[in-house]
C-alpha positions as CSV (number, residue, x, y, z in Angstrom):
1,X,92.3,92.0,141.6
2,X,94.5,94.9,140.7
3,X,95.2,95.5,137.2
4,X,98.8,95.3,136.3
5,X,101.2,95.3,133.2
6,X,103.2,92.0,132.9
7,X,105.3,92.6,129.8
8,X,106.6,95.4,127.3
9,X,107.5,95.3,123.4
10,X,108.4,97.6,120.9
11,X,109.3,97.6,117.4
12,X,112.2,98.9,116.4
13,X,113.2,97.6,112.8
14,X,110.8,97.2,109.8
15,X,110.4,93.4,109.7
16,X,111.9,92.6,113.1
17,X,111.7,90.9,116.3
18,X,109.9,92.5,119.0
19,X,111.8,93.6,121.5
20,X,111.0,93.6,125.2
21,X,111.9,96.1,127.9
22,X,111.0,97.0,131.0
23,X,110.1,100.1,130.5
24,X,108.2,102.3,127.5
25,X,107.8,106.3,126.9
26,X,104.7,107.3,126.0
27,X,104.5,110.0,123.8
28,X,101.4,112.0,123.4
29,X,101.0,113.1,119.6
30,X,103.6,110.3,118.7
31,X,102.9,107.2,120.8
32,X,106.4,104.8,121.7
33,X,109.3,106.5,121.7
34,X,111.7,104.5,119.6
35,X,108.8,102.4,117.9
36,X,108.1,102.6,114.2
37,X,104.6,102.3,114.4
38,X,104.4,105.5,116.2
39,X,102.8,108.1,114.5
40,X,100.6,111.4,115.3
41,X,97.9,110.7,113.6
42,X,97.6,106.6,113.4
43,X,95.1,104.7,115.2
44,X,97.6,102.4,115.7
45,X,100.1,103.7,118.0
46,X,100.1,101.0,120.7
47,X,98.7,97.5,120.5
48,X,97.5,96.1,124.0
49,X,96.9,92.3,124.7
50,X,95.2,90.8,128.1
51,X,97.6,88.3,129.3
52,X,94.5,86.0,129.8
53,X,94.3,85.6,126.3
54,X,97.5,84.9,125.2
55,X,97.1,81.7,128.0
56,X,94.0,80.7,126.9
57,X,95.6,80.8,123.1
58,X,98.9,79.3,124.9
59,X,101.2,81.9,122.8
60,X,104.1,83.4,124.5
61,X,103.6,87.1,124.8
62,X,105.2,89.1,122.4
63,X,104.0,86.4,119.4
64,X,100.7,88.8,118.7
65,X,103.5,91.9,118.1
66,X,101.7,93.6,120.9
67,X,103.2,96.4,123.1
68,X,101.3,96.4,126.5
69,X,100.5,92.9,128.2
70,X,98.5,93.6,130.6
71,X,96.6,91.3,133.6
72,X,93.5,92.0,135.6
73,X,90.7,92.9,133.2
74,X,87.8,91.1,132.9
75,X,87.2,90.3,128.9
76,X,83.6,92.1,129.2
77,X,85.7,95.3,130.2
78,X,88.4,95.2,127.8
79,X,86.3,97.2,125.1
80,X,87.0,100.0,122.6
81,X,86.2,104.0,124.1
82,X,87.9,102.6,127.1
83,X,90.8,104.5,128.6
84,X,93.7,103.1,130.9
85,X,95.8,105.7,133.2
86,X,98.9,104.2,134.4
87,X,100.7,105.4,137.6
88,X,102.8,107.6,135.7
89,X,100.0,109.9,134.6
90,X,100.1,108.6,131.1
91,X,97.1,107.6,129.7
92,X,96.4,105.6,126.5
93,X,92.9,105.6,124.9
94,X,91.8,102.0,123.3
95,X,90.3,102.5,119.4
96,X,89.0,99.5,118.0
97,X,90.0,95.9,117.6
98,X,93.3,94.5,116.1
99,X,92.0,92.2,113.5
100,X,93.2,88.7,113.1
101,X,95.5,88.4,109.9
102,X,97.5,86.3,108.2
103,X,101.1,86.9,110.0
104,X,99.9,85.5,113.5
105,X,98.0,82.8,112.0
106,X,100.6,80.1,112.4
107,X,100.1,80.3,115.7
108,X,96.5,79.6,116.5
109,X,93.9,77.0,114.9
110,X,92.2,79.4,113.2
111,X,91.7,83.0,112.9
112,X,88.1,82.3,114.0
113,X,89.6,81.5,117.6
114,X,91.5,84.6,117.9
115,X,88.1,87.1,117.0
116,X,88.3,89.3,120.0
117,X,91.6,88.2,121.8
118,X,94.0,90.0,119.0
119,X,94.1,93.1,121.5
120,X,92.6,96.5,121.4
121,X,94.7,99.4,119.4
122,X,95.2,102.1,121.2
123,X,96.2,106.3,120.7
124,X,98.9,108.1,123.8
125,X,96.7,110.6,125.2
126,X,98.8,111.7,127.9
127,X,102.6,111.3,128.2
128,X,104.5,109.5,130.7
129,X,106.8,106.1,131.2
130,X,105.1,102.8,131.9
131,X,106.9,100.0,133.0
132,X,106.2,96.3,134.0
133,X,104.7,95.5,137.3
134,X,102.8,98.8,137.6
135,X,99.2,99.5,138.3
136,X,96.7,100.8,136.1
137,X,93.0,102.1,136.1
138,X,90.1,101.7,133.0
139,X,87.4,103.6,132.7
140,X,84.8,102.0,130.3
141,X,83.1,103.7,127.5
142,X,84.9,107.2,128.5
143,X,85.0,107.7,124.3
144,X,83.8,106.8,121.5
145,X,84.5,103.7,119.8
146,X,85.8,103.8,116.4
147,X,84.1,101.2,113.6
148,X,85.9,97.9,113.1
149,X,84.8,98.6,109.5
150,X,87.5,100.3,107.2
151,X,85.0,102.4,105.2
152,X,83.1,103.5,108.3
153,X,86.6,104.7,109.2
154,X,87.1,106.5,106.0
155,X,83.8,108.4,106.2
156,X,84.4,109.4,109.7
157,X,88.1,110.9,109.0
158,X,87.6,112.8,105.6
159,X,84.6,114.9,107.2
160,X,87.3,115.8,109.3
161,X,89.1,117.7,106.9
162,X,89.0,121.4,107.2
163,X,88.6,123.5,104.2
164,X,91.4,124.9,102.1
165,X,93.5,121.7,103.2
166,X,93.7,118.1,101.8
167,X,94.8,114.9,102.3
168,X,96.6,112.1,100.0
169,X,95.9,108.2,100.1
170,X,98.5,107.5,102.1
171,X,97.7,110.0,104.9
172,X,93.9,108.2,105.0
173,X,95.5,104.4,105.3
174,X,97.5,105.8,108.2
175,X,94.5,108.2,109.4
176,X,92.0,105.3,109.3
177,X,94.3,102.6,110.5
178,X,94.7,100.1,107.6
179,X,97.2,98.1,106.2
180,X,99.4,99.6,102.7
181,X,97.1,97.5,100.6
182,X,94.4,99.0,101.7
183,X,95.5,101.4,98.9
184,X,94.0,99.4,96.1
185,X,90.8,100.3,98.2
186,X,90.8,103.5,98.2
187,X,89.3,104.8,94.6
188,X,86.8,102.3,95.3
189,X,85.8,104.1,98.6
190,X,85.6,107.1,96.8
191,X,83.4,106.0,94.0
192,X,81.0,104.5,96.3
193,X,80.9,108.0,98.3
194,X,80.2,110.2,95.3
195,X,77.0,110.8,95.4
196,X,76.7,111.7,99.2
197,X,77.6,115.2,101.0
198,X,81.4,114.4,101.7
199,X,84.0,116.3,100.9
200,X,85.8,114.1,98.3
201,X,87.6,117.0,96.5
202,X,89.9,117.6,99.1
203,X,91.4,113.6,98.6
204,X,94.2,113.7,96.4
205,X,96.6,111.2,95.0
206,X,99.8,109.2,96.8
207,X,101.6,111.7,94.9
208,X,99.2,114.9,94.9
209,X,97.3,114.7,91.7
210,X,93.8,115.6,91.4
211,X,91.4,112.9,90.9
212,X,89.6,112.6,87.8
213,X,86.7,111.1,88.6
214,X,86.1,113.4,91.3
215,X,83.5,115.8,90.1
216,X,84.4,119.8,90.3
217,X,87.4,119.0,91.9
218,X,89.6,121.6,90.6
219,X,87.0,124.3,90.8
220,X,85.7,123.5,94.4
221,X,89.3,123.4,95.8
222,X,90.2,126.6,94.3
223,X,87.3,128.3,96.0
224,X,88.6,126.8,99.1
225,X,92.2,128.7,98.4
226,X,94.3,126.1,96.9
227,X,96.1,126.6,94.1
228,X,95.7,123.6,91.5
229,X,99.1,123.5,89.6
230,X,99.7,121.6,86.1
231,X,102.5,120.2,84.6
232,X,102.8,117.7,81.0
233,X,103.2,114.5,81.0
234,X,106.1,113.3,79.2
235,X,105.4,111.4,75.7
236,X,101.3,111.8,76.5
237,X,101.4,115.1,75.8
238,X,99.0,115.4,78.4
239,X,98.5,118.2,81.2
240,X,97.8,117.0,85.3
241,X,96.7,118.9,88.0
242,X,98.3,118.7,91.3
243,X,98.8,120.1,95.1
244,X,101.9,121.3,96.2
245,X,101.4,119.4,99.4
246,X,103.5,120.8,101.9
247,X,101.8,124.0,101.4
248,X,98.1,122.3,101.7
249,X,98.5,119.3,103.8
250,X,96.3,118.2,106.4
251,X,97.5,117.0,109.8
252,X,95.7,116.9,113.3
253,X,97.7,115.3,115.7
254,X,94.2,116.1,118.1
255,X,92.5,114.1,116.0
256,X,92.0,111.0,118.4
257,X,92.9,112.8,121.6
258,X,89.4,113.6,122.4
């Protein structure tokens, strides 16, 4: 049976509708042109459903806020590390599961039923137009497969970080894939690490302040090259640190491409 895609979304609005099309540009180092999910270094550029699945579940495609509906795949096949080339040449490589959450669970029994049919979250490795009713190829287990688990996630994307460059918490949610309040998370992630070989001095801040229960942090990132700037706190009295962050930031857009 020839594998084929049956339907198109995208999201254009924070908050609405998907919108269906024919036809999508894929963007390497950006994922769907005109969707505001896309983003170099996300995870979550492009969500892909099989149309089995959304039978089986008896929701109308497009309910799961996927982009790529596709038919032909056998369930066993449709696995993270995968990679699917469309006719075009553009190529999109699956990640890990979309995990079941509360916005689609009005329309199943229970989130339970949905483990493993949510679709695969996918990163534009090549560019090129797909549109509905054209063929595609998989190759299995051509990557990789990225954790389902958040903090495996974590780990794997801050060794990443070169020296004499850092990140903030908001480029890790979008690095590692998780949702805003996945924020909350974050210092907890970072305690847990402390007393393992990872480069936790580099992690500053939403806003670019140093961390202050990061130990040497000041010192280690100095030796790297960056220059730790301070500033007083109005009423507190109190001096911060911070990173000017344009100057410092970290940003691979390679970082899932291979």
């Amino acid at each position: 049976m020839a594998l084929s895609i049956t339907h198109l979304f995208a999201k254009v609005k924070p908050g609405s509708a998907m919108v269906e099309l024919k036809t999508l540009n894929l963007k390497v180092g950006h994922g769907i042109e005109g969707d505001i999910n896309a983003d170099s270094i996300s995870p979550r550029q492009v969500l892909i459903v099989r149309y089995e699945d959304i039978l089986d579940l008896s929701i109308k495609a497009g309910e799961l806020r996927e982009n790529i509906v596709v038919k032909g795949i056998e369930f066993n096949n449709f696995i993270p590390g995968s990679l699917l080339i469309f006719e075009s040449g553009a190529a999109i490589r699956l990640i890990f599961h979309c995990e079941p959450c509360k916005r689609i669970a009005h329309l199943v029994e229970s989130l339970k039923s949905i483990q493993g049919k949510r679709g695969i979250l996918g990163v534009v490795i090549k560019s090129g137009k797909i549109q509905v009713g054209t063929n595609f190829q998989i190759q299995a287990h051509k990557f990789s497969a990225l954790s389902e688990n958040p903090y495996e996630r974590f780990l794997n994307f801050i060794i990443k970080i070169p020296s004499g460059k850092v990140v903030t918490y908001k480029q890790i949610i979008k690095g590692i894939g998780v949702d805003n309040s996945y924020l909350r998370a974050i210092p907890a992630y970072l305690k847990k690490t402390s007393a393992a070989d990872f480069p936790l001095h580099r992690i500053l801040d939403s806003k670019g302040y140093l961390i202050t229960y990061v130990s040497q942090q000041k010192s280690k990132l100095e030796t790297e090259g960056v220059q730790v700037l301070s500033e007083t706190v109005l009423l507190s009295n109190l001096s911060k640190s911070f990173v000017d962050v344009k100057y410092y930031l970290w940003e691979d857009e390679t970082i899932y491409l291979e």
